[in-house]
C-alpha positions as CSV (number, residue, x, y, z in Angstrom):
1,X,70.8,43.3,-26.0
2,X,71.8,39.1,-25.7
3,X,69.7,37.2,-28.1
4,X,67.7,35.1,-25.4
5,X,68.5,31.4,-25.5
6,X,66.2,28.5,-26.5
7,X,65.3,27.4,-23.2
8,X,65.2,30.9,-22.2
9,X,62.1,31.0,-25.0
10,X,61.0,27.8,-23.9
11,X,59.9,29.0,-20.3
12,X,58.9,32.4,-21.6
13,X,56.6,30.6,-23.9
14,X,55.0,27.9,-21.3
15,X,54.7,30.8,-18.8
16,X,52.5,32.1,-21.1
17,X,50.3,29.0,-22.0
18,X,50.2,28.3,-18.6
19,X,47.0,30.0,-17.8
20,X,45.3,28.7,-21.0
21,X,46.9,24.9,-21.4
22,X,47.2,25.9,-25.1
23,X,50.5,23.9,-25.3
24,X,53.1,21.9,-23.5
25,X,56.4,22.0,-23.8
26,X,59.6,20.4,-21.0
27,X,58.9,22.7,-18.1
28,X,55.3,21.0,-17.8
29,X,57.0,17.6,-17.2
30,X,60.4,18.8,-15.5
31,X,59.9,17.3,-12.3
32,X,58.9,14.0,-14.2
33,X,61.6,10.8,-13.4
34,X,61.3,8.8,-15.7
35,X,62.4,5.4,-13.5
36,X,60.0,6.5,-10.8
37,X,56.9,8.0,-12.7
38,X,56.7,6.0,-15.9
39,X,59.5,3.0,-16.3
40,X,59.3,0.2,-18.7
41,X,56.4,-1.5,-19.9
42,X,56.0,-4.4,-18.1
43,X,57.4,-3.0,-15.0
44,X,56.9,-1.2,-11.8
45,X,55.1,1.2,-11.4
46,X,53.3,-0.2,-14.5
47,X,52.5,3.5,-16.0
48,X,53.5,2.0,-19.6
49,X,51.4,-1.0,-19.3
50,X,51.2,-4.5,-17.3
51,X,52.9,-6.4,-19.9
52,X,56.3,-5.7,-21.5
53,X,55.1,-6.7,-25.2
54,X,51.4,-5.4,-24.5
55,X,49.4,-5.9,-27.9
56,X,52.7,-6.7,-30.5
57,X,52.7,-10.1,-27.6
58,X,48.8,-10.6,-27.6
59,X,46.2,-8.1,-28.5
60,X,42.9,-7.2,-25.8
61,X,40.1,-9.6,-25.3
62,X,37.1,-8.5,-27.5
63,X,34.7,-8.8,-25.3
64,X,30.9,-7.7,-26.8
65,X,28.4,-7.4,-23.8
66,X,25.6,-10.0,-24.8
67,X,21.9,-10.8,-23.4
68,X,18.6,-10.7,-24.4
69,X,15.3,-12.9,-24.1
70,X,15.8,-16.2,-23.5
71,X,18.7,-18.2,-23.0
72,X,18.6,-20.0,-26.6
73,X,18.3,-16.4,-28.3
74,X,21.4,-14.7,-26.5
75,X,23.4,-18.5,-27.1
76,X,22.7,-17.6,-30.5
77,X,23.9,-14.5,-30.6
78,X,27.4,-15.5,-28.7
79,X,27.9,-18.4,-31.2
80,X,27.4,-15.7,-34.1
81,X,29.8,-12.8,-32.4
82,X,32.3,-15.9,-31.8
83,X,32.3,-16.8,-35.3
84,X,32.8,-13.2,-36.5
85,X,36.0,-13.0,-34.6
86,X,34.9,-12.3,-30.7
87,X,37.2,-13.8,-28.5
88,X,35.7,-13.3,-25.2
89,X,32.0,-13.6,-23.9
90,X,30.1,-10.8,-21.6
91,X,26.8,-12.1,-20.1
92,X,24.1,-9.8,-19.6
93,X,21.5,-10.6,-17.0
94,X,17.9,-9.7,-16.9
95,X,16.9,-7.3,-13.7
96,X,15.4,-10.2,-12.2
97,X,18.4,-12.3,-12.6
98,X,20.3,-9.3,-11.3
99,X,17.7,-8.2,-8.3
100,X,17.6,-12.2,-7.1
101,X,14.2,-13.2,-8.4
102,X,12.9,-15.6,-10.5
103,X,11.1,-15.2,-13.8
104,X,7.8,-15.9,-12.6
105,X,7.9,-13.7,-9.7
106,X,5.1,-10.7,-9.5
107,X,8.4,-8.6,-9.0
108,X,9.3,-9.7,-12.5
109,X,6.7,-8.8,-14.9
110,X,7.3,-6.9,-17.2
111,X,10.8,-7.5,-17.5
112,X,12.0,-10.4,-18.1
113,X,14.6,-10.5,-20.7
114,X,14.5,-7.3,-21.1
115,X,17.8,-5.5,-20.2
116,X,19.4,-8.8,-19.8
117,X,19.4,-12.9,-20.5
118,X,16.8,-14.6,-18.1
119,X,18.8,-17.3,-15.3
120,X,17.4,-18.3,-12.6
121,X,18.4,-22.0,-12.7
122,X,21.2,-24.0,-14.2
123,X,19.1,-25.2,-17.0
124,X,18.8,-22.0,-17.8
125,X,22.8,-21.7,-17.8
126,X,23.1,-25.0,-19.5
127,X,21.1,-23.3,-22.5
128,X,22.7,-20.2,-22.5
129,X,26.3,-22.2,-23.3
130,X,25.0,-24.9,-25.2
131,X,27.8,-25.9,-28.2
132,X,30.2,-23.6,-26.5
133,X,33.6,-25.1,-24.9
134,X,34.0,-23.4,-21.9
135,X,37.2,-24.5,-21.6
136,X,38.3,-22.6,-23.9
137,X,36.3,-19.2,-24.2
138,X,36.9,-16.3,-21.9
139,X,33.3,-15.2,-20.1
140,X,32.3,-12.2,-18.2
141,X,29.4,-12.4,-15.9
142,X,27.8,-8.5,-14.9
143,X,26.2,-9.3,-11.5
144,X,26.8,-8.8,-8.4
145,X,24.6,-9.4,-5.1
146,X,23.7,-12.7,-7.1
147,X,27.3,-13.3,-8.6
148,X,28.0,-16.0,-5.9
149,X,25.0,-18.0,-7.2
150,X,25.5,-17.3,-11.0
151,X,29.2,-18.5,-10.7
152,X,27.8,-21.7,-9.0
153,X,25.7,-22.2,-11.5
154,X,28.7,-21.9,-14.1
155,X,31.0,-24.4,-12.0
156,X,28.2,-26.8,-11.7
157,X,27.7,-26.7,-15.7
158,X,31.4,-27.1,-16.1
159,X,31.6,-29.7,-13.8
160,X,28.7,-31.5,-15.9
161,X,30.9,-31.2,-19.0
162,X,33.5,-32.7,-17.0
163,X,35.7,-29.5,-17.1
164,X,38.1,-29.3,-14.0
165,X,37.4,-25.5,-12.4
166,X,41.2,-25.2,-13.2
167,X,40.3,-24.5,-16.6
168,X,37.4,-22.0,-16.2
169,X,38.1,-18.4,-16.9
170,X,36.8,-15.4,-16.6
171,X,35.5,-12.8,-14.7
172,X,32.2,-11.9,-12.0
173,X,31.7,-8.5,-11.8
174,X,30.8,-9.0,-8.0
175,X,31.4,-5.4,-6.7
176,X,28.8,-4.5,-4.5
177,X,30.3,-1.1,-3.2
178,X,29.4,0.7,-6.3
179,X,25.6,-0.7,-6.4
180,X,25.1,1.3,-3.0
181,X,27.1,4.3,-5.1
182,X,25.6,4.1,-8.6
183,X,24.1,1.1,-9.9
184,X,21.4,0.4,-7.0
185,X,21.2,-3.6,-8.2
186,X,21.5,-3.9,-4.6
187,X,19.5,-6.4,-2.6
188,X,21.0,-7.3,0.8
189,X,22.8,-5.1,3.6
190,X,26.3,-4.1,3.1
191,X,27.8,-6.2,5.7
192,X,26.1,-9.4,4.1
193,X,27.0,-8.4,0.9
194,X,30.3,-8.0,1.5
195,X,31.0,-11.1,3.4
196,X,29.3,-12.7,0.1
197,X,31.8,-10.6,-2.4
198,X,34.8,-11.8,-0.3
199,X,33.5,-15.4,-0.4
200,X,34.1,-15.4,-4.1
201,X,37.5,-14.0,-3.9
202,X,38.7,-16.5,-1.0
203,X,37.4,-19.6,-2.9
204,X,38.6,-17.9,-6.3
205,X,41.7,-17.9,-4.6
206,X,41.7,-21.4,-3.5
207,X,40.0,-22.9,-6.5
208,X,40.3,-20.8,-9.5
209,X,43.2,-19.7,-10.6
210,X,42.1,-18.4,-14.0
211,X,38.9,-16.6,-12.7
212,X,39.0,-13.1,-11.5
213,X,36.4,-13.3,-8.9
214,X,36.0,-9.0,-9.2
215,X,35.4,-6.5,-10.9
216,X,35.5,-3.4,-9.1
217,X,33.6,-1.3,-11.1
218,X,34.0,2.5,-12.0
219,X,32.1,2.2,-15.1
220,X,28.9,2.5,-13.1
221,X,29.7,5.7,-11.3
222,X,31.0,7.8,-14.5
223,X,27.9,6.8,-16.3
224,X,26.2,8.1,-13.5
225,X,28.0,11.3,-13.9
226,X,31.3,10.7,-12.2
227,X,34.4,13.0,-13.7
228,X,37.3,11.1,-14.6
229,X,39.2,12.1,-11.3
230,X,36.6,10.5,-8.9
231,X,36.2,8.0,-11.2
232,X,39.7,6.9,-10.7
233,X,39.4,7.8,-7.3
234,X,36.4,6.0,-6.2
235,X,37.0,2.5,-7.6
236,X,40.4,2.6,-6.1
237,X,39.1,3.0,-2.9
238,X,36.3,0.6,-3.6
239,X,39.3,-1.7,-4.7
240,X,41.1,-0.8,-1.0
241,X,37.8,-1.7,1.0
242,X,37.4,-5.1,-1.0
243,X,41.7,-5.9,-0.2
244,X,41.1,-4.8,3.5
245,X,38.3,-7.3,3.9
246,X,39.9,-10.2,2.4
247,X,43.0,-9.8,4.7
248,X,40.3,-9.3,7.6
249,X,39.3,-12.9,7.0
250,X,42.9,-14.2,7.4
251,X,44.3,-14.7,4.1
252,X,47.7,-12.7,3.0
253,X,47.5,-10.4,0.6
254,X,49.5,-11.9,-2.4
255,X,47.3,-15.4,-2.7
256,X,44.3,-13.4,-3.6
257,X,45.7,-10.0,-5.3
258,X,46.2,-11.0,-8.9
259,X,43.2,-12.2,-9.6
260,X,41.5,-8.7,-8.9
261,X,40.5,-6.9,-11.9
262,X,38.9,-3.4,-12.7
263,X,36.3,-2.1,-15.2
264,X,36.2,1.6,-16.1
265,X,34.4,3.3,-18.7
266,X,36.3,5.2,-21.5
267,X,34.2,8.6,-22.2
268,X,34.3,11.3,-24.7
269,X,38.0,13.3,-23.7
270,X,40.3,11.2,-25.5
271,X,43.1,12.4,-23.5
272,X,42.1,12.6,-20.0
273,X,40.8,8.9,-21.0
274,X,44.4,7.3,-21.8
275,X,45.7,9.9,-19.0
276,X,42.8,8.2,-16.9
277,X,43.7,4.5,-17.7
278,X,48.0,5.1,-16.7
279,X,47.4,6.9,-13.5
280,X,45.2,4.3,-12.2
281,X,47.8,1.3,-12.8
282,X,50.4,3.5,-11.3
283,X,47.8,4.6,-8.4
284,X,47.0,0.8,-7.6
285,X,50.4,-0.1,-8.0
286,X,52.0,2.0,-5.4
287,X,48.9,1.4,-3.0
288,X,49.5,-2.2,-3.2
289,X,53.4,-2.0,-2.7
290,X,53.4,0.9,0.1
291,X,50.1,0.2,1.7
292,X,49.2,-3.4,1.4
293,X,53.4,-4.5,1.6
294,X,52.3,-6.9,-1.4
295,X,55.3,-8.7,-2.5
296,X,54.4,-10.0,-5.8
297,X,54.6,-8.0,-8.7
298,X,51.4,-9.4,-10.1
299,X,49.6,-8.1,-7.1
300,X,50.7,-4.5,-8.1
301,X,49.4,-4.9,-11.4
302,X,46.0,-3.4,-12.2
303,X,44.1,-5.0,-15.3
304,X,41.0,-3.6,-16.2
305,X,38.0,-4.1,-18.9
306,X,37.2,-1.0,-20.6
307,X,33.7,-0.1,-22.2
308,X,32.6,2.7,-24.0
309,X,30.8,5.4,-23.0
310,X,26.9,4.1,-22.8
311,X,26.1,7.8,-21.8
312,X,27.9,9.7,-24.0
313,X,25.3,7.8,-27.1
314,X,22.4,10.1,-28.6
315,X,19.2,9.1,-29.5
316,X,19.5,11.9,-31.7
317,X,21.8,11.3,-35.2
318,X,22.5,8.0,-33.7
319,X,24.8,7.1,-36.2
320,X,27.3,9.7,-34.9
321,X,27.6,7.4,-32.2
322,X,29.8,4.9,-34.6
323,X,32.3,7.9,-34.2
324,X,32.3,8.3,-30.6
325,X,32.5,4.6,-30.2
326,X,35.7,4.4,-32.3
327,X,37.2,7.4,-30.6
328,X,36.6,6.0,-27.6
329,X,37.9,2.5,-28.6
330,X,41.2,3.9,-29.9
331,X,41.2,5.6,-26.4
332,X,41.3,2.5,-24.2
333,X,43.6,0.7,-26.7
334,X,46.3,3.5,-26.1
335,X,45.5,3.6,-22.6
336,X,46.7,0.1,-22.1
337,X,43.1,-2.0,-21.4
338,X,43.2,-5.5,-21.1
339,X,40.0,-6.2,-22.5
340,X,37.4,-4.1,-24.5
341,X,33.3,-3.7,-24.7
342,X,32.4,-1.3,-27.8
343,X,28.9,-0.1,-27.5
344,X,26.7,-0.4,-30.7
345,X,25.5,3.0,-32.2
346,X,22.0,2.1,-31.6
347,X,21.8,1.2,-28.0
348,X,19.5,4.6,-26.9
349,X,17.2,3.6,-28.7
350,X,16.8,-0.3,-28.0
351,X,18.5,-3.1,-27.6
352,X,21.5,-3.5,-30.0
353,X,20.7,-4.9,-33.4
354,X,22.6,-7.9,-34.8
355,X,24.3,-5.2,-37.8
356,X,25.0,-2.4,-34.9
357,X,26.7,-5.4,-32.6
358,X,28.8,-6.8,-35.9
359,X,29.6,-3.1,-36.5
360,X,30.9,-2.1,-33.1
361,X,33.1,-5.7,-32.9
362,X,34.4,-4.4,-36.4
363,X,35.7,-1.3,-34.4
364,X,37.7,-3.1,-32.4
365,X,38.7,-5.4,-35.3
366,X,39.9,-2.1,-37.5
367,X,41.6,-0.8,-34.7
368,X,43.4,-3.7,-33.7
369,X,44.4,-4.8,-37.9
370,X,44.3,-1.2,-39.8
371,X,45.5,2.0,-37.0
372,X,48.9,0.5,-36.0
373,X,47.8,1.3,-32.8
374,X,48.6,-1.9,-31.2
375,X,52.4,-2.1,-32.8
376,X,54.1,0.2,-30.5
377,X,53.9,-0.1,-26.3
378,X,52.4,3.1,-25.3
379,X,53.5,5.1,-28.3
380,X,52.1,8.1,-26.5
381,X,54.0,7.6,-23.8
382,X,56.2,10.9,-23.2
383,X,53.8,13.2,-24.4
384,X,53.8,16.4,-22.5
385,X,50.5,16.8,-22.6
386,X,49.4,13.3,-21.8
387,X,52.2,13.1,-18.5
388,X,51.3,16.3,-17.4
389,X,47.3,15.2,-17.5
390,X,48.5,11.8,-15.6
391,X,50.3,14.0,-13.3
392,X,46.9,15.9,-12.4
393,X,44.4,13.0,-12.4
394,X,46.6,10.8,-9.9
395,X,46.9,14.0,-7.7
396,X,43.2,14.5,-7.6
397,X,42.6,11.0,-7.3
398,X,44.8,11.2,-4.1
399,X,42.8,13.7,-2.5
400,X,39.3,11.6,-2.3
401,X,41.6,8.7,-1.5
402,X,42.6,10.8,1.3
403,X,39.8,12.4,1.7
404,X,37.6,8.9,2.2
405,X,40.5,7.3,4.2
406,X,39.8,10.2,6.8
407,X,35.7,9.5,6.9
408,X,36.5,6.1,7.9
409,X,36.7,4.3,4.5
410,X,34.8,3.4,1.9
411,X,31.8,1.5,2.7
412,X,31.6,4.5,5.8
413,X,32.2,7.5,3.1
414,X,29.1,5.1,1.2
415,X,27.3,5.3,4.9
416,X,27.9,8.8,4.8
417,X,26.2,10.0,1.3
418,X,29.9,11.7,0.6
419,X,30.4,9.8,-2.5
420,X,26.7,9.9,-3.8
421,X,26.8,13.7,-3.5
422,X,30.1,14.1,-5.1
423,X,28.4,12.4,-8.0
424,X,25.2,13.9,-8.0
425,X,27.4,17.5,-8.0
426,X,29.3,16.6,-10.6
427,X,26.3,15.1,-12.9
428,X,24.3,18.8,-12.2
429,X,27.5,20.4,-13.6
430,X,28.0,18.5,-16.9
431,X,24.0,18.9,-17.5
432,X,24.1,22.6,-17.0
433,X,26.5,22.4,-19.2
434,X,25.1,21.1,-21.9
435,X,22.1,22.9,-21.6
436,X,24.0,26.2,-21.6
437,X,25.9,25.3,-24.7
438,X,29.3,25.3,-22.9
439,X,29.7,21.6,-23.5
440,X,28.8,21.0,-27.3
441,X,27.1,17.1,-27.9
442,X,26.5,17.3,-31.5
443,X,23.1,16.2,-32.8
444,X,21.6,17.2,-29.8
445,X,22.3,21.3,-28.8
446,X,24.9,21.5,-31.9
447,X,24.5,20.7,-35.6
448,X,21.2,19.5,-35.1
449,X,19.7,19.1,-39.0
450,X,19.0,15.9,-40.0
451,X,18.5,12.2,-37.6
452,X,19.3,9.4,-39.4
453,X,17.3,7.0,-37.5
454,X,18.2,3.2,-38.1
455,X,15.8,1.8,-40.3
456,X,14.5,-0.7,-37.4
457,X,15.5,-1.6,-33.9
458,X,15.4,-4.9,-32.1
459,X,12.7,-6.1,-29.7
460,X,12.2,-8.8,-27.3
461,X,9.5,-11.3,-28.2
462,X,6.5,-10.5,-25.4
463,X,6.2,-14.4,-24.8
464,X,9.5,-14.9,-23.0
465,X,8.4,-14.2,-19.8
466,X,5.3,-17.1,-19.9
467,X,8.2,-19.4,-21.7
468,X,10.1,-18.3,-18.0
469,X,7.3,-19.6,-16.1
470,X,6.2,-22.9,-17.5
471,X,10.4,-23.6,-17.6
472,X,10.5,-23.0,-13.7
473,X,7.5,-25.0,-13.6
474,X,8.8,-28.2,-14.9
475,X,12.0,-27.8,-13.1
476,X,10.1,-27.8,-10.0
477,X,7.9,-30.6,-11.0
478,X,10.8,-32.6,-11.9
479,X,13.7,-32.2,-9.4
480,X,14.6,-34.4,-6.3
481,X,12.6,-32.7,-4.0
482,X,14.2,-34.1,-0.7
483,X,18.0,-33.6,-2.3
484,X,16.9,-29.6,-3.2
485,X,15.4,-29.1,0.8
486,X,18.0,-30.2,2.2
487,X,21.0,-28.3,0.3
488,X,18.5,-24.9,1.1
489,X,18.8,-26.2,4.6
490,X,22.3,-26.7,5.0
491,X,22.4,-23.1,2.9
492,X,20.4,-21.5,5.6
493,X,22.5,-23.3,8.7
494,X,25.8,-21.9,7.1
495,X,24.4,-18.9,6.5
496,X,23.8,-17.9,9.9
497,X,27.8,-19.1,11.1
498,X,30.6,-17.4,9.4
499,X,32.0,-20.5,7.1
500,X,32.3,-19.8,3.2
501,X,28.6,-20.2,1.5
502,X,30.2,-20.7,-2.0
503,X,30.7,-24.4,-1.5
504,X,26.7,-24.3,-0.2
505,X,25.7,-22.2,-2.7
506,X,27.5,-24.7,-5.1
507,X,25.8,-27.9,-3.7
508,X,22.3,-25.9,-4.1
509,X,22.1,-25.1,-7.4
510,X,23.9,-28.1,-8.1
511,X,20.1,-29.7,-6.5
512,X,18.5,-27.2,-9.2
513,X,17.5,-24.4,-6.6
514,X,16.9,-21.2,-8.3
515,X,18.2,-17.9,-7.6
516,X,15.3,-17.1,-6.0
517,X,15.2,-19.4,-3.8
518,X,18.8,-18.9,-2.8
519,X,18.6,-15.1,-2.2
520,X,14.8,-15.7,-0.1
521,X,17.6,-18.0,2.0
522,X,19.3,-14.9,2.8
523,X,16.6,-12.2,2.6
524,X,14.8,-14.1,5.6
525,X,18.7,-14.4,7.8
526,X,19.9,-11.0,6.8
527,X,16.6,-8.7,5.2
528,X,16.7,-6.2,2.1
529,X,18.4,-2.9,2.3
530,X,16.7,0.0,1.8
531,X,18.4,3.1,0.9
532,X,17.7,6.1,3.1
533,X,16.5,9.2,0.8
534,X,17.7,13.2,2.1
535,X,21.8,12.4,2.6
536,X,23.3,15.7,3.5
């Protein structure tokens, strides 16, 4: 009998793996073309990366999520992270700040400064940047129904500095599709809210050329239990709805295209994660080129933020989360992110401590100086394993696309409860999960001796919120009264036409009107939503 032949052995021996994914050899990938699937780094379809040097050229933006207390206390805590080597700022907002009240609204007691830095004016803003240049940091703003105001504020404090809005940069998280999804930080209808998202991206577009004026958000939705496949899937087609409304207001598709950026959380499978990361810039790539007839190749390029996995941390053995955060690190590094968040180990228990932030910016910093993962473009590139896993995320992904393309789009899929449910489905399964044992989180149904507890955690001082309220009172006692009425006014008139509110918005907060002032403008033109409870 003939000896059989190496690739003879070769299919033999995938046949059998086939069922099991043990291993992968060539036959997993056969169908792969190179040109059309992967390519150069650099270069359409942008599997490989965005950037034909990637880190060896510039490395990511370490971006530490910051906010806490009062404006002076989170200022303190950027200037430290700046000085240990952070090179971008992430402001975190209070849930006042981010539900469009002020400080000393009955709504907010209780938590002010709490899960966030407390805003509501632009003396507020002036403190929380004091001794930064602005011209030359990177910042990140997390909010979203409110982002058009927060952005003013940071324009008006630029202008102040006598900083052209050129020169600003950065990014407003501003996706308001996945509060209705995941977040809930919702506060006005959808249709409102999206005419207020696109106002951003328009003037963005007009006036701020280094400012991405989106996020579109999946972060949100895995966290709420979203697998990786709907993950991908969902912001995509939150990223779809936000292009289709931008060309509905008359501008082409390439003046406002790349400046969009993405944010998606990196979780605990380390190679579905960088599998995750390349399917979802080749994804966007081809929907922008095919679908959108976008002529620029910076349009087709998808940059994203990555953070880690805020859900995957344990309360329990909470220094094992040190590990999962630098797994999770090395993840989005060799999936290709533009910018990185690493959560601190201590973070389900509290706040993060000034050691546990240092520690998790040190992750970043070992990573980036020690692993040598940032000398070689996408040195995992080729992998069987990893294409194949592309391969199978990008085809599931295509299916919701598809699938939400057919219930009308996104914000009617949102309408719908589709999206919420596919969520909800998938978080029942993971918990099940866990609670059966099938999936193993050690520390808490696994290897369970021992907890290693931090020694303290941080806490916010319980006089911030009356330090809130006698700040808004002086700014109220002190501001041109007549000059604040009538930029609400004007506000109020614009709001109920269809011109741009960002230059109104701009000129108000500019007169010191407060958030919540500004969103009470809009609650009383346009009402709260409410969402309905019993989808199915």
């Amino acid at each position: 009998m003939a000896k059989p032949t190496a690739q003879q052995r070769l299919k033999k021996q995938a046949q059998r793996s086939e069922d099991n994914g043990r291993f992968y050899t060539p036959e997993d990938v056969k169908q792969l073309d190179y040109e059309r699937e992967l390519g150069f780094p650099g270069e359409y379809p942008f599997t490989r990366g965005v950037y034909p040097t990637m880190y060896r050229g510039r490395l990511w933006t370490m971006r530490q999520y910051a906010g806490f207390g009062t404006a002076e206390e989170t200022n303190r805590r950027f200037r430290y992270l700046v000085s240990q080597g952070q090179t971008g700022l992430s402001v975190a907002f209070d849930l006042p700040t981010q539900m469009g009240y002020d400080s000393d609204h009955p709504l907010a007691s209780g938590e002010v400064g709490r899960a966030g830095v407390a805003v509501p004016s632009i003396e507020d803003m002036k403190r929380l940047f004091a001794d930064i240049p602005i011209e030359k940091v990177s910042t990140s703003m997390t909010i979203n129904s409110p982002a058009t105001i927060l952005l003013a504020m940071y324009l008006a404090l630029a202008q102040e500095q006598g900083v052209p809005p050129e020169q600003i940069a950065g990014t407003a998280q501003n996706d308001i599709l996945k509060e209705y999804i995941a977040r809930k930080t919702y506060i006005f209808p959808p249709e409102f809210s999206m005419r207020l998202a696109t106002d951003l991206i328009l003037y963005a577009a007009e006036h701020l050329p280094r400012w991405n004026p989106i996020s579109i958000s999946g972060y949100h939705m895995r966290e709420a239990g979203a697998t990786a496949a709907q993950e991908l899937a969902f912001t995509l087609a939150d990223g779809i709805a936000y292009v289709e409304a931008v060309r509905a207001r008359g501008m082409e598709v390439d003046r406002f295209a790349p400046q969009l950026s993405f944010f998606f959380a990196c979780d605990q499978d380390f190679f579905e994660e960088i599998a995750k990361f390349r399917a979802a810039r080749r994804l966007w790539a081809r929907i922008m080129r095919r679908r959108f007839a976008a002529r620029r190749p910076d349009s087709w390029k998808l940059r994203f933020h990555t953070q880690t996995s805020g859900a995957s941390l344990t309360a329990q053995q909470p220094l094992n989360n040190v590990i999962r955060v630098a797994l999770q690190a090395l993840a989005a590094v060799l999936g290709g992110t533009q910018s990185l968040h690493t959560n601190s180990y201590d973070e389900a228990l509290a706040l993060p401590t000034e050691q546990a932030v240092l520690l998790a910016l040190r992750t970043q910093q070992i990573i980036a100086e020690e692993s040598g993962a940032a000398d070689c473009v996408d040195p995992l590139g080729g992998c069987y394993y990893l294409e194949k896993l592309t391969e199978q995320l990008e085809a599931e992904a295509l299916e919701y696309i598809e699938k939400i393309a057919e219930l009308g789009g996104m914000p009617r899929a949102i309408e719908q409860g589709y999206v919420q449910r596919e969520i909800e489905e998938s978080a029942y399964r993971q918990q099940r999960e866990v609670e059966s044992g099938e999936r193993i989180i050690v520390g808490v149904n696994a290897f369970t001796s021992g907890d290693g507890r931090p020694a303290r955690i941080a806490q916010v001082d319980p006089e911030v919120h009356q330090h809130q309220i006698e700040r808004l009172e002086r700014l109220r006692a002190t501001r041109d009264r007549s000059r604040w009425q009538q930029s609400l006014d004007r506000l109020a008139s614009a709001a109920q036409g269809e011109e741009n509110l960002m230059p109104y918005i701009l000129s108000a907060v500019k007169a010191r009107a407060t958030v919540g002032e500004i969103c009470d403008i809009f609650r009383a033109e346009f009402g709260e939503y409410r969402e309905l409870t019993g989808l199915g």
